[in-house]
PQR file of N, CA, C, O and H, with PARSE charges and radii, in Angstrom:
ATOM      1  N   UNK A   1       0.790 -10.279 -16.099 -0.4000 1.5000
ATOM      2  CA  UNK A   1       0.582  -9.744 -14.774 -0.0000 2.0000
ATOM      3  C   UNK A   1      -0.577 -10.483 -14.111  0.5500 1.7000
ATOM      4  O   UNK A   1      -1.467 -11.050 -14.745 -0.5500 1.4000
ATOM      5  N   UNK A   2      -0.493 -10.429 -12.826 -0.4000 1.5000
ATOM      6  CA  UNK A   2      -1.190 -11.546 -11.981 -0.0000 2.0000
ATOM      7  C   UNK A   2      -2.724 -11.045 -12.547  0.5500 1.7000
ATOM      8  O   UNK A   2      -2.725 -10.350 -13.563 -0.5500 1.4000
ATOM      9  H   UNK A   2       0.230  -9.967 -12.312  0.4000 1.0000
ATOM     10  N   UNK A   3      -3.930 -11.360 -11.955 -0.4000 1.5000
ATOM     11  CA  UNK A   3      -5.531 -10.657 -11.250 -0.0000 2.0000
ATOM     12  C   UNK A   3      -5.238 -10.197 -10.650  0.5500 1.7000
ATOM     13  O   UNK A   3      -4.214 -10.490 -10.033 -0.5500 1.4000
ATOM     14  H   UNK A   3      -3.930 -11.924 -11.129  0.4000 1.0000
ATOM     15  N   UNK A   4      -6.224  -8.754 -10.342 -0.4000 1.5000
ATOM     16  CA  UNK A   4      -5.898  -7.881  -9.322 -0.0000 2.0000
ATOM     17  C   UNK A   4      -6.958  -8.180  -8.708  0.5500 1.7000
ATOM     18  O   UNK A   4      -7.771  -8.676  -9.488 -0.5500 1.4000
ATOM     19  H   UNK A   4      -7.056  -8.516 -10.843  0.4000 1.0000
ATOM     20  N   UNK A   5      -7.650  -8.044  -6.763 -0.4000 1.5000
ATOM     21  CA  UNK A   5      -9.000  -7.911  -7.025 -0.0000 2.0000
ATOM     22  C   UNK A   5      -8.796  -6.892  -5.954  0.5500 1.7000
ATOM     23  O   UNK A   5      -7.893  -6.478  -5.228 -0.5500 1.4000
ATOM     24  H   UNK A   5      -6.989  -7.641  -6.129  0.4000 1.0000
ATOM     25  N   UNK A   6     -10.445  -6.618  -6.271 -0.4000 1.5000
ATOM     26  CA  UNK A   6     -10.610  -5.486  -6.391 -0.0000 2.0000
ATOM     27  C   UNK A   6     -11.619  -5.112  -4.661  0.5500 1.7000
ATOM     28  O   UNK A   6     -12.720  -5.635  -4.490 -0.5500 1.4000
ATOM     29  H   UNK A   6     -11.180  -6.954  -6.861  0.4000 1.0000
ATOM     30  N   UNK A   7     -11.097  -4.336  -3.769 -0.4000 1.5000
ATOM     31  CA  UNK A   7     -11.677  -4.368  -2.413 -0.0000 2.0000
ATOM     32  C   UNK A   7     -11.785  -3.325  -1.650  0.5500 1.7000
ATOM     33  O   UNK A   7     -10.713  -2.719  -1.628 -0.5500 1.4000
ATOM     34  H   UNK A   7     -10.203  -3.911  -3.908  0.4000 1.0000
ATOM     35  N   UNK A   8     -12.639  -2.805  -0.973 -0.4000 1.5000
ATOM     36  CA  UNK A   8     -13.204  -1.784  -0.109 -0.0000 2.0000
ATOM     37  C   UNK A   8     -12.351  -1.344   0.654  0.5500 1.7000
ATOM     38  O   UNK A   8     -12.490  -2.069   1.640 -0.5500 1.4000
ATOM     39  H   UNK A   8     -13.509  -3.298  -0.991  0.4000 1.0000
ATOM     40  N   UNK A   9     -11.437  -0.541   0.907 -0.4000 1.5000
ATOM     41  CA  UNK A   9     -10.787   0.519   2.124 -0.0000 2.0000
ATOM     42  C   UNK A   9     -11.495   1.645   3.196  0.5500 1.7000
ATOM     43  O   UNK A   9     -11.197   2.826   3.020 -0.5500 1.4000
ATOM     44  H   UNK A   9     -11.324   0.048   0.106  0.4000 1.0000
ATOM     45  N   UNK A  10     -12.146   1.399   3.967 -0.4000 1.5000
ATOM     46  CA  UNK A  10     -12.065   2.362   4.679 -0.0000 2.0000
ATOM     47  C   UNK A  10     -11.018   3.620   5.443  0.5500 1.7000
ATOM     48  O   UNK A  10     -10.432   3.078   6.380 -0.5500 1.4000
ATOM     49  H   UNK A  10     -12.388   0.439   4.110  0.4000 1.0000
ATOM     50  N   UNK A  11     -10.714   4.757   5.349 -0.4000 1.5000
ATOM     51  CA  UNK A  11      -9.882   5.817   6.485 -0.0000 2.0000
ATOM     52  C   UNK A  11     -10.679   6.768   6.044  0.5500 1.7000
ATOM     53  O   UNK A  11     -11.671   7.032   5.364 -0.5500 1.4000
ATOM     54  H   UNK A  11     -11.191   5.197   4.588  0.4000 1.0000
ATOM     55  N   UNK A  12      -9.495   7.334   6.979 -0.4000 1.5000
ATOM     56  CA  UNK A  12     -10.465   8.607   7.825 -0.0000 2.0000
ATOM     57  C   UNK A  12     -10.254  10.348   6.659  0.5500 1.7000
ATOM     58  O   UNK A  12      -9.338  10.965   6.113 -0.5500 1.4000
ATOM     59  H   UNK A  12      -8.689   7.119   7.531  0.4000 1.0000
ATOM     60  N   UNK A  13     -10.668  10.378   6.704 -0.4000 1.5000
ATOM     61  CA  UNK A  13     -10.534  12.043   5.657 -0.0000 2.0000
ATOM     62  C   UNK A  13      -9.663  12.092   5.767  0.5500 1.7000
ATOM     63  O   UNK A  13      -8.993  11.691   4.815 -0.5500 1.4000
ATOM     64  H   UNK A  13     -11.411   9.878   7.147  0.4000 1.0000
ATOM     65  N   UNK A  14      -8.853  12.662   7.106 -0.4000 1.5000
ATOM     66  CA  UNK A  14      -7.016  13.123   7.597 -0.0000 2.0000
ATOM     67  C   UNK A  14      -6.244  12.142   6.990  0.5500 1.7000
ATOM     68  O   UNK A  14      -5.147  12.404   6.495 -0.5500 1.4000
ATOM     69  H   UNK A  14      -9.397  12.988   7.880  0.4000 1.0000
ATOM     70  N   UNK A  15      -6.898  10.662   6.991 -0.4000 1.5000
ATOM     71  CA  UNK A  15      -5.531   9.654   6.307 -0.0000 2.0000
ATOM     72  C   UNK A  15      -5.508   9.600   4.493  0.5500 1.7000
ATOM     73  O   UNK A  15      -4.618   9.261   3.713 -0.5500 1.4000
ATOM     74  H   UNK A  15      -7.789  10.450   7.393  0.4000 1.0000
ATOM     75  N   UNK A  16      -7.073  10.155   4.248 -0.4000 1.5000
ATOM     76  CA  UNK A  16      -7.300  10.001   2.563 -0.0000 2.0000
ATOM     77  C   UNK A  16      -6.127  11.553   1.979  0.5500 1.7000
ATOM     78  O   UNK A  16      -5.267  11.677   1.107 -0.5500 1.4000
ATOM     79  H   UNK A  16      -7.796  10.430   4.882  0.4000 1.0000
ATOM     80  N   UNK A  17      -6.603  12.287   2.813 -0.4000 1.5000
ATOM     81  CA  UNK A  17      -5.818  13.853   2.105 -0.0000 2.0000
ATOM     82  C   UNK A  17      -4.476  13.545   2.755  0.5500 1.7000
ATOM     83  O   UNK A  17      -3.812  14.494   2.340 -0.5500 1.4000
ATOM     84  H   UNK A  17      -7.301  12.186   3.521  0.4000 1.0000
ATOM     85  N   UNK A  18      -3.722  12.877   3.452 -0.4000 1.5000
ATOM     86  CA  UNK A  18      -2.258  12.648   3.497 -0.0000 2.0000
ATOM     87  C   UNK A  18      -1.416  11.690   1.872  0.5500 1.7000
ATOM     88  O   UNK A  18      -0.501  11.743   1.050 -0.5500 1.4000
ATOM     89  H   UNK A  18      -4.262  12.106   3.789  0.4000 1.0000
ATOM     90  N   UNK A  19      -2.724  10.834   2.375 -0.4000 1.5000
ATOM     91  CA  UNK A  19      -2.202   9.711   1.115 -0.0000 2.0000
ATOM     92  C   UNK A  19      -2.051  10.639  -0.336  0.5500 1.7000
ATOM     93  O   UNK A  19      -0.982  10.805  -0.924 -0.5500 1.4000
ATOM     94  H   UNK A  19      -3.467  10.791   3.043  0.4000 1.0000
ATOM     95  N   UNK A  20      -3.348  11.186  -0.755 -0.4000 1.5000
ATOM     96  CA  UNK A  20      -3.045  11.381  -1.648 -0.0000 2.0000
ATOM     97  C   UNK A  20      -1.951  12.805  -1.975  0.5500 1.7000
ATOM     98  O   UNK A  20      -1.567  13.186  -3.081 -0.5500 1.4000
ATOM     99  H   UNK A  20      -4.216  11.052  -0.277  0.4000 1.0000
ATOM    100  N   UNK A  21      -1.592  13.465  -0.466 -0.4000 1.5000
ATOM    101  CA  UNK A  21      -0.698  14.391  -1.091 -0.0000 2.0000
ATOM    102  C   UNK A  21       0.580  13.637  -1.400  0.5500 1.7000
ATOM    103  O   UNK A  21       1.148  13.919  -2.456 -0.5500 1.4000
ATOM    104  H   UNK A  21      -1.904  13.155   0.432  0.4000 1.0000
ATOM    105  N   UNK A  22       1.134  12.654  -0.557 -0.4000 1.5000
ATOM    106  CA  UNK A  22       2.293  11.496  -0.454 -0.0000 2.0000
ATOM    107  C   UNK A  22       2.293  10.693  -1.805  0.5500 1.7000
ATOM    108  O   UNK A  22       3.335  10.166  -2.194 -0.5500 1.4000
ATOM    109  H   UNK A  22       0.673  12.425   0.300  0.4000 1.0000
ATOM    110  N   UNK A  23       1.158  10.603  -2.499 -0.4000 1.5000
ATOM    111  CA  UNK A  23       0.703   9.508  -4.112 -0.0000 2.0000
ATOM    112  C   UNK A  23       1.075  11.086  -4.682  0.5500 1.7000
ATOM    113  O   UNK A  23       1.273  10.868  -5.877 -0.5500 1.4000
ATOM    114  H   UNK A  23       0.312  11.031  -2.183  0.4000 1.0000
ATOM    115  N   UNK A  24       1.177  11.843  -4.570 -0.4000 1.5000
ATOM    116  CA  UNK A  24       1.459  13.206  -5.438 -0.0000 2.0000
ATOM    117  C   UNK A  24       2.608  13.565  -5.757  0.5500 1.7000
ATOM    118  O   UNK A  24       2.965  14.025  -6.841 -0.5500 1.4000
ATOM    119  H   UNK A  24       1.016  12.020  -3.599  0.4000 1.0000
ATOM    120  N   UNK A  25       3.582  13.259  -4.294 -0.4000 1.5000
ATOM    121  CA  UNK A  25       4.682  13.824  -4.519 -0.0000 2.0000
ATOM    122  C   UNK A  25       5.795  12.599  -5.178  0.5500 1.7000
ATOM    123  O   UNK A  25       6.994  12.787  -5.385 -0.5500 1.4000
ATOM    124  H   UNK A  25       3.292  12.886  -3.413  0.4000 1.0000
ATOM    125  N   UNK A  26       5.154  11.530  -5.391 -0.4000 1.5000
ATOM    126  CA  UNK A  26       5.750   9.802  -5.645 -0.0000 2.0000
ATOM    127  C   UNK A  26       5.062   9.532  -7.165  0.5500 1.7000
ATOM    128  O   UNK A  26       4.729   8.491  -7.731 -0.5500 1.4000
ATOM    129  H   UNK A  26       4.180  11.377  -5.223  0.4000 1.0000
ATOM    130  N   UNK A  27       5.004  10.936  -7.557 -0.4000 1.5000
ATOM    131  CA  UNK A  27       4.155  10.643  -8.953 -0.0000 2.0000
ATOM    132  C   UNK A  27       3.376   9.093  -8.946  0.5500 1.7000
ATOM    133  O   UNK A  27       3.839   8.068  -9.446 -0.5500 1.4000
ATOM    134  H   UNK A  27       5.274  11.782  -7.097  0.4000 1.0000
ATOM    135  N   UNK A  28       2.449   9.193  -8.442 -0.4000 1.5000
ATOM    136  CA  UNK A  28       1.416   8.104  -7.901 -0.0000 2.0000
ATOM    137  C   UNK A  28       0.207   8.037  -8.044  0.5500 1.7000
ATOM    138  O   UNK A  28      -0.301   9.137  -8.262 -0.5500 1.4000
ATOM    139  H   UNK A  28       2.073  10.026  -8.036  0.4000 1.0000
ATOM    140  N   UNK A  29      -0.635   7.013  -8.006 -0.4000 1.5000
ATOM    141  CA  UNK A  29      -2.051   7.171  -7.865 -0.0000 2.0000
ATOM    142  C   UNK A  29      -2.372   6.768  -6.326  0.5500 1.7000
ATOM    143  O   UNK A  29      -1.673   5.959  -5.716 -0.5500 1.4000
ATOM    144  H   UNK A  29      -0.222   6.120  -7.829  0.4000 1.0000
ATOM    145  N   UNK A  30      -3.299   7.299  -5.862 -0.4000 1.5000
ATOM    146  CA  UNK A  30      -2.968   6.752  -4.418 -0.0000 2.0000
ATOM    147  C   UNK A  30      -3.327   5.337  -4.344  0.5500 1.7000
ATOM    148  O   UNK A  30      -2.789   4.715  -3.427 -0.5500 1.4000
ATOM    149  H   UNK A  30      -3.867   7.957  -6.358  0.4000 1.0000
ATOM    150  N   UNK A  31      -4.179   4.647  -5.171 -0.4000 1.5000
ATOM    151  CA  UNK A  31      -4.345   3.328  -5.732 -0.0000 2.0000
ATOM    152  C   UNK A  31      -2.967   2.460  -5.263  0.5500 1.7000
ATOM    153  O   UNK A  31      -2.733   1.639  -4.375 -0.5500 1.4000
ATOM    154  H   UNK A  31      -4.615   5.152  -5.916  0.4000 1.0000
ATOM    155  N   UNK A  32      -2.063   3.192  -6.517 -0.4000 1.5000
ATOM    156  CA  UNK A  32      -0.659   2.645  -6.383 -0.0000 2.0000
ATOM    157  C   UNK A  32       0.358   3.538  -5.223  0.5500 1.7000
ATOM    158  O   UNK A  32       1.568   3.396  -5.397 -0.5500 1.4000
ATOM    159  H   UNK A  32      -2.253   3.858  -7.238  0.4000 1.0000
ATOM    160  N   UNK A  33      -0.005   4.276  -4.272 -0.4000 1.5000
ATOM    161  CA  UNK A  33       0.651   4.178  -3.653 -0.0000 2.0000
ATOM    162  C   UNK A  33       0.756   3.538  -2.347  0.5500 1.7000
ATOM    163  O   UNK A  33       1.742   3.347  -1.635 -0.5500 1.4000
ATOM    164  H   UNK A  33      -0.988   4.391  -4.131  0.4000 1.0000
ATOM    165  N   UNK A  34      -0.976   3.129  -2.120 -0.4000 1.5000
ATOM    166  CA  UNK A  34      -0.954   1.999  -1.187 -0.0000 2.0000
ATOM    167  C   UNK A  34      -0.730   0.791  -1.244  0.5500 1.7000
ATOM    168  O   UNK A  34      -0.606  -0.035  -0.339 -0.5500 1.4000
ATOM    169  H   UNK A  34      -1.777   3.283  -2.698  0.4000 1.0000
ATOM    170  N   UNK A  35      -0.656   0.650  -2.792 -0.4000 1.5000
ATOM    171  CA  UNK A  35       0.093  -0.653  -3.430 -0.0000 2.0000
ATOM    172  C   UNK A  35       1.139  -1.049  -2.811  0.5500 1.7000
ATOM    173  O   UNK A  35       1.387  -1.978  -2.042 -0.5500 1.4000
ATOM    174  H   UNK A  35      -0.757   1.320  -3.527  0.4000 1.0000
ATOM    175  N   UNK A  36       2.023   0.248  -3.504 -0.4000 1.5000
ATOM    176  CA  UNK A  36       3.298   0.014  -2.960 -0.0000 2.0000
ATOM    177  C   UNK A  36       3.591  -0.250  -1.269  0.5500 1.7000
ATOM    178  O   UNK A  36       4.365  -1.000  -0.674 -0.5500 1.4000
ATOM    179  H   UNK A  36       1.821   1.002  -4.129  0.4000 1.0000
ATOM    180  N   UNK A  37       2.678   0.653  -0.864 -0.4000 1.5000
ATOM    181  CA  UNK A  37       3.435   1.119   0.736 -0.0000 2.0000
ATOM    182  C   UNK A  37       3.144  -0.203   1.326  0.5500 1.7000
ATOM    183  O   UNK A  37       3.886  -0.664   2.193 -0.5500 1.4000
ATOM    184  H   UNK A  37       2.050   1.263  -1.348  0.4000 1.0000
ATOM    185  N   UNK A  38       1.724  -1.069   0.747 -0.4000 1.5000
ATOM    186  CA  UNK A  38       1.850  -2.721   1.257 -0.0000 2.0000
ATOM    187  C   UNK A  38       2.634  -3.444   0.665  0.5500 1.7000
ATOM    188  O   UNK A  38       3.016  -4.279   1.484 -0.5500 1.4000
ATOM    189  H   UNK A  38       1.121  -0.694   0.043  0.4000 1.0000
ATOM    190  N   UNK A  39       3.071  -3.601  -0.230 -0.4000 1.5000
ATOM    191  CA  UNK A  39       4.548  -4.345  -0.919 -0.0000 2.0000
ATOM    192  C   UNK A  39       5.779  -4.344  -0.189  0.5500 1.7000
ATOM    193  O   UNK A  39       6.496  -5.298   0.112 -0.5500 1.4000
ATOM    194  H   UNK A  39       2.760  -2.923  -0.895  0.4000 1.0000
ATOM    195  N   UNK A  40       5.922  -3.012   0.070 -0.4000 1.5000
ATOM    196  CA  UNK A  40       7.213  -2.758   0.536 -0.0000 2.0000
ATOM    197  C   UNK A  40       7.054  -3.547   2.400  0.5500 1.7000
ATOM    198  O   UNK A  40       7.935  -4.007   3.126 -0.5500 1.4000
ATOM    199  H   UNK A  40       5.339  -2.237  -0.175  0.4000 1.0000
ATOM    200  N   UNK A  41       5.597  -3.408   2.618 -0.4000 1.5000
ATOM    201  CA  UNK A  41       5.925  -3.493   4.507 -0.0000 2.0000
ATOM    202  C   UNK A  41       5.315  -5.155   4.245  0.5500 1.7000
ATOM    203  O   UNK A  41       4.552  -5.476   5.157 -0.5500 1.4000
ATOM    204  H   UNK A  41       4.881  -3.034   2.028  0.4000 1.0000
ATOM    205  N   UNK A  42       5.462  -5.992   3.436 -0.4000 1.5000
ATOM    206  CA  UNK A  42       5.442  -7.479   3.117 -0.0000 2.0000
ATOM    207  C   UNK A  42       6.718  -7.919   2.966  0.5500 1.7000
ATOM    208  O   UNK A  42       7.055  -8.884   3.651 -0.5500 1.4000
ATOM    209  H   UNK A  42       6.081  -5.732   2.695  0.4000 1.0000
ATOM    210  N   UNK A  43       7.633  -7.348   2.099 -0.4000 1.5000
ATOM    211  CA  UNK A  43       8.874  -7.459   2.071 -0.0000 2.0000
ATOM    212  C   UNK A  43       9.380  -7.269   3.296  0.5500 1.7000
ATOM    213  O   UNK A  43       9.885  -8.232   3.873 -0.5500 1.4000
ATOM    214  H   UNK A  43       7.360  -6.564   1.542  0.4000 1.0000
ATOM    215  N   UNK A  44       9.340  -6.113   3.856 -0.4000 1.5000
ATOM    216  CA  UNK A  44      10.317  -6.125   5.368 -0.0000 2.0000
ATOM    217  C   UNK A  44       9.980  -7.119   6.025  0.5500 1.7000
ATOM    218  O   UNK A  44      10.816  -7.940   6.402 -0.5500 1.4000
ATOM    219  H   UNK A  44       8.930  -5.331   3.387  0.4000 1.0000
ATOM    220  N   UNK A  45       8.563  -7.241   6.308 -0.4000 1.5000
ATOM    221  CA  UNK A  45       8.265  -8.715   7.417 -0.0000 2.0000
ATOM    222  C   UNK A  45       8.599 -10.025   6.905  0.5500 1.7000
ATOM    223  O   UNK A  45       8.590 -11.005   7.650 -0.5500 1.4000
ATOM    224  H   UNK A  45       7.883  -6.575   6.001  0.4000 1.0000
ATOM    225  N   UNK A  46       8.930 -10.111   5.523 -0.4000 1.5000
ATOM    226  CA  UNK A  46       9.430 -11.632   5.288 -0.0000 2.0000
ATOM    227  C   UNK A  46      11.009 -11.112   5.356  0.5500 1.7000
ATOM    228  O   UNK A  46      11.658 -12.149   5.211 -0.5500 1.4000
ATOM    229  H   UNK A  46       8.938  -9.315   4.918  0.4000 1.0000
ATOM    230  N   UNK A  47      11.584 -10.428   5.449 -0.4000 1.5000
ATOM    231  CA  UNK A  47      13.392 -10.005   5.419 -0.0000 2.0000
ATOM    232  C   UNK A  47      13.636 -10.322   7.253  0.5500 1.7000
ATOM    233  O   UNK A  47      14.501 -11.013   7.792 -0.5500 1.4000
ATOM    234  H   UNK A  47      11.057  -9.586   5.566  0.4000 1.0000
ATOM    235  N   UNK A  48      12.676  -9.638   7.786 -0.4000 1.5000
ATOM    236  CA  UNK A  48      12.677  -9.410   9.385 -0.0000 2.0000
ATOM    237  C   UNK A  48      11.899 -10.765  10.129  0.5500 1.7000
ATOM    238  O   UNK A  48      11.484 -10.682  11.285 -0.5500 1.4000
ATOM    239  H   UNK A  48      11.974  -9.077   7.348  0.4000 1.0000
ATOM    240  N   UNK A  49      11.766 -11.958   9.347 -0.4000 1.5000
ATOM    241  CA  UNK A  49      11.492 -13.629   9.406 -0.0000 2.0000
ATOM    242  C   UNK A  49      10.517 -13.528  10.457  0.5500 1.7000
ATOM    243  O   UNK A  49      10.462 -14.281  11.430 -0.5500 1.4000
ATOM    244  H   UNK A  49      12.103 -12.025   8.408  0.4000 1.0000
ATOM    245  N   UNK A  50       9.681 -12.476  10.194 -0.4000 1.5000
ATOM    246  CA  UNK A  50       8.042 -12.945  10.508 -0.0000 2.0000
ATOM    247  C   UNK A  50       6.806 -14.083  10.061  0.5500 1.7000
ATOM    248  O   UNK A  50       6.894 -15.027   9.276 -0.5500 1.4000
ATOM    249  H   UNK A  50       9.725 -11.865   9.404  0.4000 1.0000
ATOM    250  N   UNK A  51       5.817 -13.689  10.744 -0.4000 1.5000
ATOM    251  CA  UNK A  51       5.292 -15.005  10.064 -0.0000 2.0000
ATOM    252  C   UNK A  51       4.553 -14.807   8.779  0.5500 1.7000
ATOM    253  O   UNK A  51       4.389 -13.619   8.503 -0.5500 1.4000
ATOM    254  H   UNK A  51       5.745 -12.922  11.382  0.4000 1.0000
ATOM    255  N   UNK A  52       4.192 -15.444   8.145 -0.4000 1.5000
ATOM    256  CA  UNK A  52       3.521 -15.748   6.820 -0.0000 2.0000
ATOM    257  C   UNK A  52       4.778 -15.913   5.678  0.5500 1.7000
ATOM    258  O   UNK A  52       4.691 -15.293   4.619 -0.5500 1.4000
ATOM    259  H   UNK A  52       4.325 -16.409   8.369  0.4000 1.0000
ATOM    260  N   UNK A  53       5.774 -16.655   5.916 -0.4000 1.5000
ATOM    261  CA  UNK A  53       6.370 -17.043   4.842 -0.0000 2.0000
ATOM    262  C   UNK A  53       5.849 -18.138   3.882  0.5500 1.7000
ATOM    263  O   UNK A  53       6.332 -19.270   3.886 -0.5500 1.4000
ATOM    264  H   UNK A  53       5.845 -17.159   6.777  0.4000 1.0000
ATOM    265  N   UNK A  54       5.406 -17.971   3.518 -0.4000 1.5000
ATOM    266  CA  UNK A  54       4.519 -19.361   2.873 -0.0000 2.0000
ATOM    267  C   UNK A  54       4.783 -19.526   1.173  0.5500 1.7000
ATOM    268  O   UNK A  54       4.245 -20.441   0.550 -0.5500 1.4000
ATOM    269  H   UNK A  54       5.013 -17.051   3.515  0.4000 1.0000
TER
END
């Protein structure tokens, strides 16, 4: 598996207690569920031939 690194997030209380009820119900960490939720919206923009195909 690749390096992970490791980096600062800022939101707002209202967006931390959404996430983690949403990482709850996705048997998740909210770690990994913002993982995912950026994986998945990288994939659409390279499917939907945006830029950064590289």
């Amino acid at each position: 598996m690749a390096e992970k690194k490791a980096f600062v997030l800022r939101v707002s209380p209202e967006m931390l207690k959404e996430l983690e009820k949403w990482a709850q119900e996705d048997f998740r960490s909210v770690n990994g569920q913002i993982e995912y939720l950026l994986s998945e919206a990288l994939k659409k923009r390279k499917r939907a031939g945006g830029k950064g195909k590289e």
